[in-house]
PDB file of N, CA, C and O in Angstrom:
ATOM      1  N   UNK A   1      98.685 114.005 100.252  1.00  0.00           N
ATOM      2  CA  UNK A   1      99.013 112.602 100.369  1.00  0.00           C
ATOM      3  C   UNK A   1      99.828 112.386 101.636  1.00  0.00           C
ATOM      4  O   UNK A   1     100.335 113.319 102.259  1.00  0.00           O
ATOM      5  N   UNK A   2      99.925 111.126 101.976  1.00  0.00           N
ATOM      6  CA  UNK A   2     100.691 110.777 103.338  1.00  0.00           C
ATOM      7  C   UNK A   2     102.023 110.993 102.862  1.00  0.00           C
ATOM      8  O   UNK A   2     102.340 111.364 101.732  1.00  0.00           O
ATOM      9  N   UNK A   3     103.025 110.638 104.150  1.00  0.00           N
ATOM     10  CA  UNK A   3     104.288 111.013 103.775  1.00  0.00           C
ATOM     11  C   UNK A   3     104.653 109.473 102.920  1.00  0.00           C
ATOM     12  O   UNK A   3     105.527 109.504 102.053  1.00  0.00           O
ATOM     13  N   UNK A   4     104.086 108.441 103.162  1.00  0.00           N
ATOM     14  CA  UNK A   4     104.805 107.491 102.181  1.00  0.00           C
ATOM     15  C   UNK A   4     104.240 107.387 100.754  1.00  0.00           C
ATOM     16  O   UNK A   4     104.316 106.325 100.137  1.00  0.00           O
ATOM     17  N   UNK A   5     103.729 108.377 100.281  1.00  0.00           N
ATOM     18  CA  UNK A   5     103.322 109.147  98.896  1.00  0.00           C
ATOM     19  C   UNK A   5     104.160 110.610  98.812  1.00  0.00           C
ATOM     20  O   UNK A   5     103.857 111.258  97.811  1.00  0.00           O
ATOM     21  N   UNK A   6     105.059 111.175  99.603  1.00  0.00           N
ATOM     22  CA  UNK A   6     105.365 112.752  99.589  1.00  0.00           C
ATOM     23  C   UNK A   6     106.238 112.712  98.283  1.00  0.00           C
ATOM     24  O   UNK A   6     106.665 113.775  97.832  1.00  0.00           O
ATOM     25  N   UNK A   7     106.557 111.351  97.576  1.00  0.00           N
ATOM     26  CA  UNK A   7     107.445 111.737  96.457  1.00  0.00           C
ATOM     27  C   UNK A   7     106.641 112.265  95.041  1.00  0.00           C
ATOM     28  O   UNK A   7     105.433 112.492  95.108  1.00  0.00           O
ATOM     29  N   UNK A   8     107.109 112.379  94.231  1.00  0.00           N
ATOM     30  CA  UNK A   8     106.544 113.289  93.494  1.00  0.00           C
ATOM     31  C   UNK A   8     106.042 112.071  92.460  1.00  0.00           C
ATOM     32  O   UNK A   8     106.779 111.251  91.912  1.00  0.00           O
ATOM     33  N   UNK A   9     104.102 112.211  92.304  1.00  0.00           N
ATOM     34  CA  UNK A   9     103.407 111.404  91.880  1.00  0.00           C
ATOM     35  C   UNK A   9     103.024 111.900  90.625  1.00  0.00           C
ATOM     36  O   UNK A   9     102.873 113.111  90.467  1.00  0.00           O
ATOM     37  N   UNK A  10     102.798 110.849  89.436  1.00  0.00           N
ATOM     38  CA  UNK A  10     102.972 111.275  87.792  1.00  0.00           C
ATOM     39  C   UNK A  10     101.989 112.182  88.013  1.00  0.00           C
ATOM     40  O   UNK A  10     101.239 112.462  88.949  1.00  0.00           O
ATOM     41  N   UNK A  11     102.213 112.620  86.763  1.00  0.00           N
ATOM     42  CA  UNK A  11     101.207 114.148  86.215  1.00  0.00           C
ATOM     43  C   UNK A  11      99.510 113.277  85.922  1.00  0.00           C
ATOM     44  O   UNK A  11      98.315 113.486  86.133  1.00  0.00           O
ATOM     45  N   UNK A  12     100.138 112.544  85.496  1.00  0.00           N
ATOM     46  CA  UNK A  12      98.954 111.369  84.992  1.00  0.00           C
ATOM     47  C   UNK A  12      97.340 111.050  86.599  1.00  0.00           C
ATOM     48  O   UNK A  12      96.116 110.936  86.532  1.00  0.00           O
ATOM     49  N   UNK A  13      98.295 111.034  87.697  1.00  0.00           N
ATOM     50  CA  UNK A  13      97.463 110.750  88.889  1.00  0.00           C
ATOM     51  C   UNK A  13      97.411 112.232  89.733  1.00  0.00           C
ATOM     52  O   UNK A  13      96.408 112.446  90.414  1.00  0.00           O
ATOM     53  N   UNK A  14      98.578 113.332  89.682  1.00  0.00           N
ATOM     54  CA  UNK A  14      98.380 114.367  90.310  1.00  0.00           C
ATOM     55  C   UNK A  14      97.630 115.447  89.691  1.00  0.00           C
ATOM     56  O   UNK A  14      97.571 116.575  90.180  1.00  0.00           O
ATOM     57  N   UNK A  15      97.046 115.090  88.587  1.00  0.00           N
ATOM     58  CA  UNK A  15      96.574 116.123  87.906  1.00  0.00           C
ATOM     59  C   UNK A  15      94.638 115.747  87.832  1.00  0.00           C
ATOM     60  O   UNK A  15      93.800 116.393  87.202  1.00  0.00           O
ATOM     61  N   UNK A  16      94.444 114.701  88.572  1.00  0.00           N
ATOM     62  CA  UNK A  16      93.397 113.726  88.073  1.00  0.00           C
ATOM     63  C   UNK A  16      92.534 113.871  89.549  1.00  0.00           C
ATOM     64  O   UNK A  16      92.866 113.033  90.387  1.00  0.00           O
ATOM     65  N   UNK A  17      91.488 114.818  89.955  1.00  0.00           N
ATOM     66  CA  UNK A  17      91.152 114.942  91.344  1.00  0.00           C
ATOM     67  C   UNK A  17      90.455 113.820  92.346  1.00  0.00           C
ATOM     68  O   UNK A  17      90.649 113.625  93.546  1.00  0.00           O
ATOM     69  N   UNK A  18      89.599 113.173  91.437  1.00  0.00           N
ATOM     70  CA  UNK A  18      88.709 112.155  91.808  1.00  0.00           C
ATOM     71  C   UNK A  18      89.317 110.781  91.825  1.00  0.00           C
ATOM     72  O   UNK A  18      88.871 109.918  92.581  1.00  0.00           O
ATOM     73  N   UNK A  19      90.528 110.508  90.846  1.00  0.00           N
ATOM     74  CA  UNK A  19      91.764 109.623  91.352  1.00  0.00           C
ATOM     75  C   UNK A  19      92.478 109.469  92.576  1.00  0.00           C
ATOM     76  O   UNK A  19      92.971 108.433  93.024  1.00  0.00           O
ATOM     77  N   UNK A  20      92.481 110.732  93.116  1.00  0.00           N
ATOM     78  CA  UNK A  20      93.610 111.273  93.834  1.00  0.00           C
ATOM     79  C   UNK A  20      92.414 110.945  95.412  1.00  0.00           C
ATOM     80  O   UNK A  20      92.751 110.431  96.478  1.00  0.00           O
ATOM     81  N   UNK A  21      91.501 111.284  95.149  1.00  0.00           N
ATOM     82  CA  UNK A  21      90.320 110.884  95.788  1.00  0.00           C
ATOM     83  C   UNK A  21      90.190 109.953  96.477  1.00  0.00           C
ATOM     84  O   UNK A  21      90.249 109.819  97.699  1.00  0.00           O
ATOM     85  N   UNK A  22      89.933 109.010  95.350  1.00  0.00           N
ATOM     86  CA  UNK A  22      90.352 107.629  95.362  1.00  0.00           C
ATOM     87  C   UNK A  22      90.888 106.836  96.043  1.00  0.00           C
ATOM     88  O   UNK A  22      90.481 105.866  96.684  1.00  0.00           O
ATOM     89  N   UNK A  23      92.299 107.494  95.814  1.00  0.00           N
ATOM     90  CA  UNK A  23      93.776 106.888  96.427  1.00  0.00           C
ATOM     91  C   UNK A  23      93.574 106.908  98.083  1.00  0.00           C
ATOM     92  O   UNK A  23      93.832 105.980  98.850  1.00  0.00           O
ATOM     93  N   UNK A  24      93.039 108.229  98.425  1.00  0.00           N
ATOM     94  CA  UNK A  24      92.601 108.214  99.705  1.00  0.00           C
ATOM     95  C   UNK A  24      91.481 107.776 100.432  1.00  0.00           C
ATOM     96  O   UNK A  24      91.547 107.624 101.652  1.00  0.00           O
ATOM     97  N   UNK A  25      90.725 107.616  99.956  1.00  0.00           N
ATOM     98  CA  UNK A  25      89.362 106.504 100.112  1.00  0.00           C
ATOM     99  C   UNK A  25      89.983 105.137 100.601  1.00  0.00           C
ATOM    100  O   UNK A  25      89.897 104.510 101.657  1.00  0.00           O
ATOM    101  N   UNK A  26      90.734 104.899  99.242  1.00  0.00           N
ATOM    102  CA  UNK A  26      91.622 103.779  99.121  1.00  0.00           C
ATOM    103  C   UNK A  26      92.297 102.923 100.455  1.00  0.00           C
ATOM    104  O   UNK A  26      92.268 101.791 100.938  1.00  0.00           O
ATOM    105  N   UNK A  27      93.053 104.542 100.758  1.00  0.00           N
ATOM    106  CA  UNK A  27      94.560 104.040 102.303  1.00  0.00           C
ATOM    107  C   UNK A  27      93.266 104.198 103.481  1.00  0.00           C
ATOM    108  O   UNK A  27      93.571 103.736 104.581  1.00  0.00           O
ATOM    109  N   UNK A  28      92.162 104.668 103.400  1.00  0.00           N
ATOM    110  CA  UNK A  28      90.881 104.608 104.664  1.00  0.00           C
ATOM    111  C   UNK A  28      90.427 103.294 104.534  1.00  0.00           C
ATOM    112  O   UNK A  28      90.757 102.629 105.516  1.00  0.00           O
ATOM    113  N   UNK A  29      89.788 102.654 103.686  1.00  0.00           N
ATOM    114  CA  UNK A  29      89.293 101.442 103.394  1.00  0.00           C
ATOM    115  C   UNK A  29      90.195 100.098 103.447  1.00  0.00           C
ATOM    116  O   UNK A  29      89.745  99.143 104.081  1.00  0.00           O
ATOM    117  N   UNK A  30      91.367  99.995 102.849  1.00  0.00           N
ATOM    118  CA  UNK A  30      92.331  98.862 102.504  1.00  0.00           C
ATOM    119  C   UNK A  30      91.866  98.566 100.890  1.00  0.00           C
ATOM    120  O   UNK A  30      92.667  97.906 100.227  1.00  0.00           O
ATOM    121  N   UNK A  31      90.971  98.891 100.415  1.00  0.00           N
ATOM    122  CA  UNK A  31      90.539  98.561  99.119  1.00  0.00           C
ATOM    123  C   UNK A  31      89.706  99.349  98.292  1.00  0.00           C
ATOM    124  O   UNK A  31      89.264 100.430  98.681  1.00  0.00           O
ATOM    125  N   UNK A  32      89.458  98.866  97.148  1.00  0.00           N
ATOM    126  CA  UNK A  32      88.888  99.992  95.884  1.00  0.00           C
ATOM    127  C   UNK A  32      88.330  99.087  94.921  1.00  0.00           C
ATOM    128  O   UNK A  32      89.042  98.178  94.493  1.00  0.00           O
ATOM    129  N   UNK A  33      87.241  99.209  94.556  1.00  0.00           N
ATOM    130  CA  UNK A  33      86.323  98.109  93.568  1.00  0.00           C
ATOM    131  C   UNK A  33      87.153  98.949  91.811  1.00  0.00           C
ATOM    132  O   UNK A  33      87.682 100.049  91.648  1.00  0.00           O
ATOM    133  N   UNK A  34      86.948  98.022  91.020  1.00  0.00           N
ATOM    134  CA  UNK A  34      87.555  98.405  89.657  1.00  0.00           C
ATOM    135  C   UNK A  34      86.504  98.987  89.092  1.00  0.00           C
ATOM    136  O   UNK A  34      86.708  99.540  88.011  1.00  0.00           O
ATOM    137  N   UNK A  35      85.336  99.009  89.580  1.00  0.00           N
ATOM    138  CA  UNK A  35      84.225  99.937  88.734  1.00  0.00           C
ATOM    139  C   UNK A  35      84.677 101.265  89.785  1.00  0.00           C
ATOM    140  O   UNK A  35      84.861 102.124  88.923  1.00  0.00           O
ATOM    141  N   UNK A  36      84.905 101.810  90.829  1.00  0.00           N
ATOM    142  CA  UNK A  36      85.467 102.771  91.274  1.00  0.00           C
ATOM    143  C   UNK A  36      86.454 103.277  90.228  1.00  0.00           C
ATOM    144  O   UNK A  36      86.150 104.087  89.353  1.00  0.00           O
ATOM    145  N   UNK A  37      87.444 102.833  90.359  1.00  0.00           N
ATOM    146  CA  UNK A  37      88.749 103.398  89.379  1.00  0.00           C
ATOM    147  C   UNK A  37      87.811 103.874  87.893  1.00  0.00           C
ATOM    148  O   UNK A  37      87.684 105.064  87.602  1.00  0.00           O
ATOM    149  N   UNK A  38      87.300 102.933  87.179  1.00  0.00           N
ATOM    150  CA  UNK A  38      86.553 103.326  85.855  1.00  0.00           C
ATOM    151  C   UNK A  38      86.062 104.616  86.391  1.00  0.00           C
ATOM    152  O   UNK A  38      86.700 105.545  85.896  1.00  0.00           O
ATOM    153  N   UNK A  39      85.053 105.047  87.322  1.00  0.00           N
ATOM    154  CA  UNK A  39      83.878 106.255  87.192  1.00  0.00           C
ATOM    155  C   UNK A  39      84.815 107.197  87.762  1.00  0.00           C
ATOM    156  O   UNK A  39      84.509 108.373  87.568  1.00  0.00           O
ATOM    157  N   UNK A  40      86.289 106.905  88.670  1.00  0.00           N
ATOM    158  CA  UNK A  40      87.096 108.182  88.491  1.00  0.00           C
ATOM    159  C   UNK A  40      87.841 108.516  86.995  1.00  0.00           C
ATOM    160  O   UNK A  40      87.672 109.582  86.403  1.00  0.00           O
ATOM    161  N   UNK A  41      88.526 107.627  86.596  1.00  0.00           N
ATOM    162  CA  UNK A  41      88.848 107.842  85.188  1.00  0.00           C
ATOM    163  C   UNK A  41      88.326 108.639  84.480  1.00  0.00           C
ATOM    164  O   UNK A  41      88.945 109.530  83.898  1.00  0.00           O
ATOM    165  N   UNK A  42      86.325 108.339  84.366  1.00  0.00           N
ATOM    166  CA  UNK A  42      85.526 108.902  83.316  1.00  0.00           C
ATOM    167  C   UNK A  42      84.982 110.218  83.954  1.00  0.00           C
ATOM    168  O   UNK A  42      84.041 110.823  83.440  1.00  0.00           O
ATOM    169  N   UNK A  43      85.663 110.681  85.198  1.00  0.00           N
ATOM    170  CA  UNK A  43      84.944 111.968  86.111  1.00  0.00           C
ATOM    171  C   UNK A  43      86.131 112.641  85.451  1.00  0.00           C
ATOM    172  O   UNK A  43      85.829 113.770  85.063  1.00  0.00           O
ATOM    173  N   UNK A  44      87.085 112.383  85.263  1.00  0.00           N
ATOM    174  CA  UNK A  44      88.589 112.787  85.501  1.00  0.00           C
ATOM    175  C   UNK A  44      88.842 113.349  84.121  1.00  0.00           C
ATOM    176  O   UNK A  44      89.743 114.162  83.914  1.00  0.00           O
ATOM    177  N   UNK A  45      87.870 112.811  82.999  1.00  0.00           N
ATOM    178  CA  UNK A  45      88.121 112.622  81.737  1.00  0.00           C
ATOM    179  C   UNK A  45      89.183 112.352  80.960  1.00  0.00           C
ATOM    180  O   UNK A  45      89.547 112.966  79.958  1.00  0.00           O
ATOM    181  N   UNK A  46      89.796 111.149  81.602  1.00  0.00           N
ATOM    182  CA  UNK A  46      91.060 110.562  81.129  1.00  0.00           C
ATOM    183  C   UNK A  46      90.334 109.913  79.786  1.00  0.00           C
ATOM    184  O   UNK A  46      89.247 109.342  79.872  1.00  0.00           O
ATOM    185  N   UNK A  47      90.986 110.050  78.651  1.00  0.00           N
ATOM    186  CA  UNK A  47      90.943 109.662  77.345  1.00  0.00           C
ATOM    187  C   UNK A  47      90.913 107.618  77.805  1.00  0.00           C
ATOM    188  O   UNK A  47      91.680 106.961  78.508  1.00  0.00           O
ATOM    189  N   UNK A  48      90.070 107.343  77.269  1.00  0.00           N
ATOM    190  CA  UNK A  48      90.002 105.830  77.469  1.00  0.00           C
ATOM    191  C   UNK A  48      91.809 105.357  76.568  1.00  0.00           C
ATOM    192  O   UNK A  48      92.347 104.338  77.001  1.00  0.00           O
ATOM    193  N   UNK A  49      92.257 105.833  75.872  1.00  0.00           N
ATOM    194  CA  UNK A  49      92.975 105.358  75.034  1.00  0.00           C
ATOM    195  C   UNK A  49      94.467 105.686  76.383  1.00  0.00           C
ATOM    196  O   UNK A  49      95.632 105.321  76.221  1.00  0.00           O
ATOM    197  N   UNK A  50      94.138 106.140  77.115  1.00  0.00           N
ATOM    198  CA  UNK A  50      95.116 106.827  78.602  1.00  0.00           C
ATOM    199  C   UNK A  50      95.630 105.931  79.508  1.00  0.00           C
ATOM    200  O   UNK A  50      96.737 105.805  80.031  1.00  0.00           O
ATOM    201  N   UNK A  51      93.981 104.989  79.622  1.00  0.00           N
ATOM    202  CA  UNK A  51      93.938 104.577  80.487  1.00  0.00           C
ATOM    203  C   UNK A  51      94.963 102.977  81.041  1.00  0.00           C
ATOM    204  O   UNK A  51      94.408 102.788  82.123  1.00  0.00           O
ATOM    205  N   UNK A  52      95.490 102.415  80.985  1.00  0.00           N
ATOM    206  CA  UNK A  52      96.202 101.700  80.125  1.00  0.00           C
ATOM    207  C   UNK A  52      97.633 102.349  81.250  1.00  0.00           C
ATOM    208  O   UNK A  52      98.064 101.664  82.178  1.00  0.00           O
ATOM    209  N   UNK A  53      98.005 103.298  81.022  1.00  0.00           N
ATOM    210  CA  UNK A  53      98.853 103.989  81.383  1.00  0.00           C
ATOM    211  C   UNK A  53      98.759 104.639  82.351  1.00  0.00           C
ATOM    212  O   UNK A  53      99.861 105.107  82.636  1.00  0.00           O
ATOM    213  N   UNK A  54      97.988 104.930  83.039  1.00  0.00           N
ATOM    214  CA  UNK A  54      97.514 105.922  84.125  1.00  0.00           C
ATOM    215  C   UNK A  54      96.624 104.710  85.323  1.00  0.00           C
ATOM    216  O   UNK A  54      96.317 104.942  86.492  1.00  0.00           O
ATOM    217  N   UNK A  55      96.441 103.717  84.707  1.00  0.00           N
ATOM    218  CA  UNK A  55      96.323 102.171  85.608  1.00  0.00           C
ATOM    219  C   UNK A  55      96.969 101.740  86.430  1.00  0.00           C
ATOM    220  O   UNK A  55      96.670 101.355  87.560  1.00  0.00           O
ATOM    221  N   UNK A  56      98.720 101.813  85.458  1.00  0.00           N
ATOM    222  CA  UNK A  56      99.754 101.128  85.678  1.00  0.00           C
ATOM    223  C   UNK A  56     100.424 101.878  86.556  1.00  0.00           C
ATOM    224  O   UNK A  56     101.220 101.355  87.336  1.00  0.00           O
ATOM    225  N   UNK A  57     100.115 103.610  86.538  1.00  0.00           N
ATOM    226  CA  UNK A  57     100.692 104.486  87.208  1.00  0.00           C
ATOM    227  C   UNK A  57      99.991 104.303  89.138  1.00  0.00           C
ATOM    228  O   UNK A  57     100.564 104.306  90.228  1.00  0.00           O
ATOM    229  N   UNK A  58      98.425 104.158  88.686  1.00  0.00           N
ATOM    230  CA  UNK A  58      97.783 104.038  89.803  1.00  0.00           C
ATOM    231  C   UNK A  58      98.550 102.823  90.742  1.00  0.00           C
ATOM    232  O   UNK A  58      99.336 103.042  91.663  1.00  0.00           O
ATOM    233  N   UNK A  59      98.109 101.509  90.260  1.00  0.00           N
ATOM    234  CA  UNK A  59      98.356 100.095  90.647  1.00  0.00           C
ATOM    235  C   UNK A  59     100.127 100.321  91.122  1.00  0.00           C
ATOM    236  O   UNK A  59     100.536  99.207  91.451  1.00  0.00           O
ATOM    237  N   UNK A  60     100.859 101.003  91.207  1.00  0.00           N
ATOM    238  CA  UNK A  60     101.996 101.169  91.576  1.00  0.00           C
ATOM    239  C   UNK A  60     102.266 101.762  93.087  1.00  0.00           C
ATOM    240  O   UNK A  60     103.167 101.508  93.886  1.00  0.00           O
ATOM    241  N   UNK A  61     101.050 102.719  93.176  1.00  0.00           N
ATOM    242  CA  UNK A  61     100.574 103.782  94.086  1.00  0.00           C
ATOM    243  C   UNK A  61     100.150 103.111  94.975  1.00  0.00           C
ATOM    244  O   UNK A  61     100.628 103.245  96.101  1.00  0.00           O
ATOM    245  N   UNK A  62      99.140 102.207  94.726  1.00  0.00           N
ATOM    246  CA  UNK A  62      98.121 101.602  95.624  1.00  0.00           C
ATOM    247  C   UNK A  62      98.926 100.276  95.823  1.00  0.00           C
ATOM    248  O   UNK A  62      98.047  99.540  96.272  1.00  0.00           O
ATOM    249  N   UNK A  63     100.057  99.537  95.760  1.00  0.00           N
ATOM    250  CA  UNK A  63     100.758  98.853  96.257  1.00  0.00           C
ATOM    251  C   UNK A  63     101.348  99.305  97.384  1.00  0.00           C
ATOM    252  O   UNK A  63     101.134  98.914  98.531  1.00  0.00           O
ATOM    253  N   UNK A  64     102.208 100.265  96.967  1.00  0.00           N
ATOM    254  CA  UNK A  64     103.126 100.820  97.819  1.00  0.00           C
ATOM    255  C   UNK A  64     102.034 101.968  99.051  1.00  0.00           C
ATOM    256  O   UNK A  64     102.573 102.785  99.798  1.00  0.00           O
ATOM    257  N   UNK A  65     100.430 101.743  98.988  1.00  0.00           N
ATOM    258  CA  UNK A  65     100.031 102.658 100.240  1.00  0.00           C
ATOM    259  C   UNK A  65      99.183 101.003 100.916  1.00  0.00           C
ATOM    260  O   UNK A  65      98.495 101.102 101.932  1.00  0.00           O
ATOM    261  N   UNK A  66      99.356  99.564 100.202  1.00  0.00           N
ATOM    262  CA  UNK A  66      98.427  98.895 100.412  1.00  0.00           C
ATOM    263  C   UNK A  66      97.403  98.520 100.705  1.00  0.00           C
ATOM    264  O   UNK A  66      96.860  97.885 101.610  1.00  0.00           O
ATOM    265  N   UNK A  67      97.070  99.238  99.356  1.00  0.00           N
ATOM    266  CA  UNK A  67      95.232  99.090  98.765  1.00  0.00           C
ATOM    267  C   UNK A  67      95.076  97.715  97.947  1.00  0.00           C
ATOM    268  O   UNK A  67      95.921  97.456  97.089  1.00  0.00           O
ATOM    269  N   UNK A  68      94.413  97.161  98.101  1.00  0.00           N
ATOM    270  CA  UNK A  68      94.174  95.841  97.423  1.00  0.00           C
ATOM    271  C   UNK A  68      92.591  96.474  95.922  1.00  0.00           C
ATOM    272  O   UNK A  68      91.368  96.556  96.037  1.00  0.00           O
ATOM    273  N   UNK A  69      93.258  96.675  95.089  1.00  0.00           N
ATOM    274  CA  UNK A  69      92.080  96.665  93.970  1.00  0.00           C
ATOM    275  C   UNK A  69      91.253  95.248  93.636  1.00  0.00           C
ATOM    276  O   UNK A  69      91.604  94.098  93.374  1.00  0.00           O
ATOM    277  N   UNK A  70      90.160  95.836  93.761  1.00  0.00           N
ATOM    278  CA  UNK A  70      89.293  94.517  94.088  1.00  0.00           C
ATOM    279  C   UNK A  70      88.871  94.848  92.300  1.00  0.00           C
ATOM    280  O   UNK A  70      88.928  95.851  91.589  1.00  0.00           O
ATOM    281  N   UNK A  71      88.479  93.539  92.110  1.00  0.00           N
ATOM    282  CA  UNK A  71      87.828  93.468  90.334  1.00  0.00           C
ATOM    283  C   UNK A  71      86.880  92.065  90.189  1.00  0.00           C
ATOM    284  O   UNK A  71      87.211  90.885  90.077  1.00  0.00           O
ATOM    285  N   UNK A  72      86.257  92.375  90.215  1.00  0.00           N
ATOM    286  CA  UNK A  72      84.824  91.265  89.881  1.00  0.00           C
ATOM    287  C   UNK A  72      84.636  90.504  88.973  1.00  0.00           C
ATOM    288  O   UNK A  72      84.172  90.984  87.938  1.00  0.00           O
ATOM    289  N   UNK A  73      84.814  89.606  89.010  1.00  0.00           N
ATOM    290  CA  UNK A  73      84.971  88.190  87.656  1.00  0.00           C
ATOM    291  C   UNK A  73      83.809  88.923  87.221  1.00  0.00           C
ATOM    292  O   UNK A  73      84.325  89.611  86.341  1.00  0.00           O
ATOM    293  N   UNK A  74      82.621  89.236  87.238  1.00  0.00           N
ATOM    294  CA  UNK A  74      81.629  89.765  86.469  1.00  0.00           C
ATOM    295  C   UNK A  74      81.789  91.123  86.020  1.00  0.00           C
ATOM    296  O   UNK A  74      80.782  91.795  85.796  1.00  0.00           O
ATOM    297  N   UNK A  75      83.105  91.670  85.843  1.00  0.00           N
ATOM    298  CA  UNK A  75      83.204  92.817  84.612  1.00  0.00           C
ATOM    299  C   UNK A  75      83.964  92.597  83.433  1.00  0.00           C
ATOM    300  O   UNK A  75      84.158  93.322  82.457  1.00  0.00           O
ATOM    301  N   UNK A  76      84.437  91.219  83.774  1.00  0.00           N
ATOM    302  CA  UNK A  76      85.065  90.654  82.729  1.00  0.00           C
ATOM    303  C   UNK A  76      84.110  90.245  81.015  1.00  0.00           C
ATOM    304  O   UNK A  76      82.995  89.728  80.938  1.00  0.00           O
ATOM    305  N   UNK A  77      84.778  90.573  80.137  1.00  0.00           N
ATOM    306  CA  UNK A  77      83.792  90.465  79.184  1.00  0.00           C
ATOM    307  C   UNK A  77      83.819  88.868  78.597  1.00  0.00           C
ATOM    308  O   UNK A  77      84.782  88.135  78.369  1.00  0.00           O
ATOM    309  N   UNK A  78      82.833  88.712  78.497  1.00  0.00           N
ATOM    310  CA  UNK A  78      81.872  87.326  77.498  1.00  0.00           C
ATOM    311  C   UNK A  78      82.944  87.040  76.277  1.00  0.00           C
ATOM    312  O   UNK A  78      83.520  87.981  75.731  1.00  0.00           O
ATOM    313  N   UNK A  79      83.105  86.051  75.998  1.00  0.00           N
ATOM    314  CA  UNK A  79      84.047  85.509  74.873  1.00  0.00           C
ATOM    315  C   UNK A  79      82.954  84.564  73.949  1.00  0.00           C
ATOM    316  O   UNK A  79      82.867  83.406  74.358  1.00  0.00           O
ATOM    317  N   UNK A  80      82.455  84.764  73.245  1.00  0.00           N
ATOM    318  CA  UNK A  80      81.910  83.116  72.856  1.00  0.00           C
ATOM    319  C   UNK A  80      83.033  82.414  72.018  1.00  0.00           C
ATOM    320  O   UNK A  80      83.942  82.732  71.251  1.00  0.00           O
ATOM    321  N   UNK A  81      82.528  81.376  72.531  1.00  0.00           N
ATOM    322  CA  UNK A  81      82.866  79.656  72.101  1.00  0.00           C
ATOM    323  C   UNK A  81      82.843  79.707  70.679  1.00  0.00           C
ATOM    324  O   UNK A  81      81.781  80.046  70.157  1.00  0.00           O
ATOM    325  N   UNK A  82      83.930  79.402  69.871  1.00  0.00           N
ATOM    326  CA  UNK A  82      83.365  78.448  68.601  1.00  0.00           C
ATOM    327  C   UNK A  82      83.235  77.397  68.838  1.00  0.00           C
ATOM    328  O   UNK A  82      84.061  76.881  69.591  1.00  0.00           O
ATOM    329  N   UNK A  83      82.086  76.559  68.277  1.00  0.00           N
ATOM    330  CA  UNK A  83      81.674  74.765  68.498  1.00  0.00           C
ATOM    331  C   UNK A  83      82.312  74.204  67.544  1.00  0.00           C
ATOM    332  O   UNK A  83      82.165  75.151  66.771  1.00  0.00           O
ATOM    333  N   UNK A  84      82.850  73.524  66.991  1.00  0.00           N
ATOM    334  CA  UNK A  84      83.468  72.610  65.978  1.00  0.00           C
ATOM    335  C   UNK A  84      82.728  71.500  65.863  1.00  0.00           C
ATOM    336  O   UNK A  84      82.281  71.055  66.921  1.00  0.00           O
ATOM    337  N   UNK A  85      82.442  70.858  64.750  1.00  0.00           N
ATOM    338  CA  UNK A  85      81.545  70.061  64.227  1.00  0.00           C
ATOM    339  C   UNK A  85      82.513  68.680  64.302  1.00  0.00           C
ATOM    340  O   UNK A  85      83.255  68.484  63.340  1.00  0.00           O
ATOM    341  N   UNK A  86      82.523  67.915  65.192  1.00  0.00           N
ATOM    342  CA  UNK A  86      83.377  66.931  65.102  1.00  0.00           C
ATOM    343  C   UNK A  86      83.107  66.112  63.593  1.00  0.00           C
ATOM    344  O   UNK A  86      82.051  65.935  62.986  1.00  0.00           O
ATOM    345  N   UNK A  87      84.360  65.741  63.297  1.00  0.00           N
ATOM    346  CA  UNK A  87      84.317  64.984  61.734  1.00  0.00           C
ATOM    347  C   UNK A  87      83.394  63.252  62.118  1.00  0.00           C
ATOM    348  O   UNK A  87      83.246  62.720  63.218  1.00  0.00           O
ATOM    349  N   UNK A  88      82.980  62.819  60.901  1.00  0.00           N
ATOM    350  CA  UNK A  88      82.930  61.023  61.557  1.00  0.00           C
ATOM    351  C   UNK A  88      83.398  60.212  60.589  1.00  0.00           C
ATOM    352  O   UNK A  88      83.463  58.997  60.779  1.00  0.00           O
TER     353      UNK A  88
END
């Protein structure tokens, strides 16, 4: 990692290769799509139940090397509507 990463980074992201990957892709580019982060996660085999935590660890990282995580209104999931039957 660069020297404005030389401090000592959680076990959660230093232990995680294709994260770590990432991160550097990341400080080359200025940015990182959120389906990126997912297919390192699932290379990485971070427990989905992890992830949550190892996000929050990332998104801390990638502030402070200023990476902008990009996320696509279209991975957002579908909600449906309840309709309500207006009274008369």
């Amino acid at each position: 990692m660069s020297a404005s990463t030389s401090r000592t980074l959680p076990p959660e992201i230093a232990e995680s290769e294709s994260v770590m990957a990432l991160i550097e892709r990341g400080k080359a580019d200025g940015q990182i799509a959120g389906d990126d982060v997912r297919r390192a996660f699932e290379a990485d085999q971070i427990p989905p139940t992890q992830w949550k935590n190892v996000l929050r660890s990332l998104n801390q990282i990638l502030e402070e090397e200023g990476v902008t995580l990009m996320v696509s209104a279209a991975e957002s999931p579908k909600r449906a509507r309840k309709s309500v039957a207006a009274k008369s």
